[in-house]
C-alpha positions as CSV (number, residue, x, y, z in Angstrom):
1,X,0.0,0.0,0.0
2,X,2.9,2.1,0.7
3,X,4.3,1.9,-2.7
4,X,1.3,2.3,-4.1
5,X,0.7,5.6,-2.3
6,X,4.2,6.5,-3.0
7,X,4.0,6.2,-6.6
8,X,0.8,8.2,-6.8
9,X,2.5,11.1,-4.8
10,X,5.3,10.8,-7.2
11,X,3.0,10.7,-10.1
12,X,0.9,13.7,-9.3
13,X,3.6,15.9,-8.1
14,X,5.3,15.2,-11.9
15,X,2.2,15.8,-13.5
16,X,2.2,19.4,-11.1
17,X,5.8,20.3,-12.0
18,X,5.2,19.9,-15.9
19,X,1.7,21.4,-16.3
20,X,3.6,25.6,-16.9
21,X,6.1,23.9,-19.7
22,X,3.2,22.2,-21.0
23,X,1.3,25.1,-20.8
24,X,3.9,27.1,-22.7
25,X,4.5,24.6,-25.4
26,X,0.6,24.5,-26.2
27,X,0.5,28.3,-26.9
28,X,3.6,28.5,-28.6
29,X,2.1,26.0,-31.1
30,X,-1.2,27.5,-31.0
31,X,0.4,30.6,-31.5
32,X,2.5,29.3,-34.6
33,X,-0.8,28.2,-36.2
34,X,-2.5,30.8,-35.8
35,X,0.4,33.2,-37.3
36,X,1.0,30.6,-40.1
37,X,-3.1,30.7,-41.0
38,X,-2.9,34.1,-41.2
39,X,0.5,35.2,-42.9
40,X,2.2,33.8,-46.2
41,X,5.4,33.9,-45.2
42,X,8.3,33.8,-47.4
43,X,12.3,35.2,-47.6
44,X,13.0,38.1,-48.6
45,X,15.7,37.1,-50.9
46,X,15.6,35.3,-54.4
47,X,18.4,33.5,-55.2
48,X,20.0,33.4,-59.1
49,X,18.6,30.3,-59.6
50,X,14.6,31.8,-58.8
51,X,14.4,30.4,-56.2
52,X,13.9,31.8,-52.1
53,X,17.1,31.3,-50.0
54,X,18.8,32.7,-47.3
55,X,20.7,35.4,-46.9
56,X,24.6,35.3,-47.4
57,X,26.3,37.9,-47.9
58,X,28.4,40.7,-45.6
59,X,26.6,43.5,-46.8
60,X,23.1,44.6,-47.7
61,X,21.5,47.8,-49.1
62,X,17.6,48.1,-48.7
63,X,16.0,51.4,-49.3
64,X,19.2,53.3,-49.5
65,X,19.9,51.6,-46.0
66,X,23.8,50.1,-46.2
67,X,23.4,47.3,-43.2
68,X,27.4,45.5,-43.2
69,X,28.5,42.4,-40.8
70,X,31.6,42.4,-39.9
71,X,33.3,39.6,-38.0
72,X,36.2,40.2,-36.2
73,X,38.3,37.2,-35.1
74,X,39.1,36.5,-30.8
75,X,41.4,33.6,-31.5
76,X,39.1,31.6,-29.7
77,X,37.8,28.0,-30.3
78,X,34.2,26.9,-29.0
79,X,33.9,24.0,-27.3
80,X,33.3,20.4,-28.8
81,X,29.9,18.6,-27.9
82,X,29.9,15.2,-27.0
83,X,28.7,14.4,-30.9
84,X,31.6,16.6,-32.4
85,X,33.9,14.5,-30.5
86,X,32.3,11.1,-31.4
87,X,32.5,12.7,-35.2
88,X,36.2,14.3,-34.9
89,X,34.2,17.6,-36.0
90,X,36.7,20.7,-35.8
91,X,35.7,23.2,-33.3
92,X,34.9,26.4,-34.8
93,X,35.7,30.0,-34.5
94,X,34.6,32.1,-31.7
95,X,34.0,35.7,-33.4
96,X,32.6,39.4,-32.5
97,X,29.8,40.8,-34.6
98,X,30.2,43.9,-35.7
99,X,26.5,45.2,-37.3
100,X,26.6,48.6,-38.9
101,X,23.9,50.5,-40.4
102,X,25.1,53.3,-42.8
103,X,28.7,52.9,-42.1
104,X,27.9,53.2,-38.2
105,X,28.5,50.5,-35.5
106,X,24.9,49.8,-33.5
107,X,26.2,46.9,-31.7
108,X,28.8,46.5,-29.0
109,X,30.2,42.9,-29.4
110,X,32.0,42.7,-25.8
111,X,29.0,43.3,-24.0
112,X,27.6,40.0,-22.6
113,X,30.8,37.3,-24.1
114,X,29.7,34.4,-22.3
115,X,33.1,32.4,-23.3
């Protein structure tokens, strides 16, 4: 009987501690539905091919608005994951992002590093 009661305590204080994430998930996805329903959503960018892509490139004008990405190199490596070890993947750079709009820095890179 103890074990019983035990595993119903257990049980109901789990279903208590996950009812706000569950909450969250359900309106984030009710949310996303109801943004998808009513927007077409697309990227802003047409590739040479014809087709929507991504972004890549280090500098942008739109509207007569010059927005550059600079990246300046720390010297820094991040750290490997479990997987990138299992996959001999190289660690990658740690950079600073440098955003300017018209040729003037809005960002402050060293603000916040968390390496």
């Amino acid at each position: 009987m103890k074990k019983i009661m035990a595993s119903a305590v257990f049980s109901f204080l789990m279903i208590i501690l996950s009812a706000d994430p569950m909450f969250h998930m359900i309106r984030e996805a009710l949310i996303e539905n109801i943004i998808e329903m009513r927007y077409e959503i697309h990227h802003a960018y047409t590739g040479e091919d014809g087709f929507e892509d991504i972004i890549n490139a280090q500098e942008l004008i739109i509207d007569n608005i010059n927005i550059k990405i600079i990246e300046e190199e720390t010297g820094l490596k991040a750290p490997l994951t479990p997987w990138d070890i299992d996959e001999n993947v190289p660690p990658g750079d740690i950079v600073k992002i440098h955003l300017l709009l018209n040729d003037k820095e809005i960002t402050n890179p060293d603000k916040n590093m968390a390496f």
